[in-house]
N, C-alpha and C positions, 0 to 999 in steps of 0.2 A: 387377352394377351397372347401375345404369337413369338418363340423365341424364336431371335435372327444369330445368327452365327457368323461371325466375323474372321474366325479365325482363329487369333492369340486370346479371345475372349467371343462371352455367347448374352445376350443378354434377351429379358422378354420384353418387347413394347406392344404397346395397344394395335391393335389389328389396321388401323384406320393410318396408320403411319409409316410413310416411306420412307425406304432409304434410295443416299442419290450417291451417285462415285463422284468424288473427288479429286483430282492430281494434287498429290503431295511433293514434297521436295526431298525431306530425308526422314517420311515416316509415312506412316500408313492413315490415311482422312477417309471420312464420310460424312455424310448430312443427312440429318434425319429430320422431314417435314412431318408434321403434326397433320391430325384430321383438316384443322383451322389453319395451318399454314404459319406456324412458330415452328423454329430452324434449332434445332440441336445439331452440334457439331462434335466428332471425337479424332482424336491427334493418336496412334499409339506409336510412339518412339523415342529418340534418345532426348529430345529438347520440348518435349509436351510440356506446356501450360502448369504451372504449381497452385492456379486459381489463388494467386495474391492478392487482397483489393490494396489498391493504389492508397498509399500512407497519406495522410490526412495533416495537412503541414497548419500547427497552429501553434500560435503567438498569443503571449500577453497582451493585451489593448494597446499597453504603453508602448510598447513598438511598432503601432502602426503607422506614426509619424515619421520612425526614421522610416519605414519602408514610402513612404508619400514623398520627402523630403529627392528622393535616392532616385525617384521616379519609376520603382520595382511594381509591376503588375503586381496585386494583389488578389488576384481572379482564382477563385480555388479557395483561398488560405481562411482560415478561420482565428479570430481575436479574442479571446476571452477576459470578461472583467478579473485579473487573476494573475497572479506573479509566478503561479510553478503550476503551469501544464501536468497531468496525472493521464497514466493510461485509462483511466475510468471517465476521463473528460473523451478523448480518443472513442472511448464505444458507444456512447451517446451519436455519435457522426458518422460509423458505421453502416454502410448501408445494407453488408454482407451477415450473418450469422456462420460462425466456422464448428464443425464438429466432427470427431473421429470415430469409426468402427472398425472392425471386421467385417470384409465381404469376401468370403469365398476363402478365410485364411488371410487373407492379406490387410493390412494396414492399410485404411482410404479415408482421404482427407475429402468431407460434404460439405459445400455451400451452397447456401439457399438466402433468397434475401430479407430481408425482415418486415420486409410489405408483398406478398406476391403479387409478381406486376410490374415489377420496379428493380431491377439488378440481375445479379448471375445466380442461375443453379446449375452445379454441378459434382461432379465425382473427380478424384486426382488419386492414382497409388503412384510411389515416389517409385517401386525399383519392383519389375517382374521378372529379370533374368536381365541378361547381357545379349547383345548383338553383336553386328562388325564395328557399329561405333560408338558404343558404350551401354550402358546401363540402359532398362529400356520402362518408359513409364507409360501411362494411360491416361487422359484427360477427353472428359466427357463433358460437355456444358452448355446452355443455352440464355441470354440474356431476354427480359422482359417476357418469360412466358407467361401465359393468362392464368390465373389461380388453378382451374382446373387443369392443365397439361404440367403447369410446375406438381401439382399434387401426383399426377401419374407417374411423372417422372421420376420424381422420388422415391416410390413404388420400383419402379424399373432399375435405378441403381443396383437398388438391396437385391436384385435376382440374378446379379453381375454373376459369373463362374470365368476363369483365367485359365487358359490351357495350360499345362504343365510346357516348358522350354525344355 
């Protein structure tokens, strides 16, 4: 592991992995390629990424008909044999796992996906100070990484450290 230094934050990645510049719009990017060539990406500024996974729109079975009748794409939606939807039907069709720590002090929101291989890993802290246009976040992530680079990078989160503002 080799720490790179960003600036507003320092983190340590695997030696074998670069970093590339970015143009950003109204934050600060980079990309970071893997030994193997998986792409991590981090945002730090006022409109970074909250790492939300897209809500999981599901229906009763019995509704699928008005949706057919209505001529409504149903591409996406999920039907259950079942009259009251539960948020526990919801985390079965998750593809995401979400979980909170502390890194470096700070509150950071992790996800990782529940198959490696298949989704997003990444880091999110909601607020490290202020700039000229508001609150300022951090958003670190990379989709489909291979078992072992999702595992390092996991790794590499937990070694985050945040400059003081």
């Amino acid at each position: 592991m080799e720490r790179q230094n960003f600036g507003p934050f320092s983190i340590d990645l695997p030696a074998d992995w670069k970093v590339n510049e970015v143009q950003g719009i109204d934050s600060y990017v980079r990309e970071i390629v893997t030994g193997d060539g998986d792409t991590v990406r981090f945002d730090y500024g006022p409109y970074s990424n909250s790492l939300e996974e897209p809500s999981i729109r599901m229906y009763p079975s019995s509704m699928l008909s008005w949706f057919l009748e209505r001529e409504i794409d149903t591409t996406g939606m999920v039907f259950l044999d079942k009259e009251k939807i539960e948020e526990s039907d919801r985390e079965k069709y998750r593809k995401w796992k979400n979980s909170f720590e502390a890194i470096d002090g700070y509150k950071a929101k992790i996800v990782e996906p529940k198959v490696a291989g298949h989704g997003l890993t990444g880091v999110y802290f909601d607020s490290l100070g202020f700039g000229n246009m508001g609150k300022l976040m951090l958003q670190i992530s990379g989709r489909n990484l291979t078992p072992q680079n999702n595992d390092s990078f996991l790794k590499s989160i937990r070694t985050i450290k945040i400059k003081e503002k």
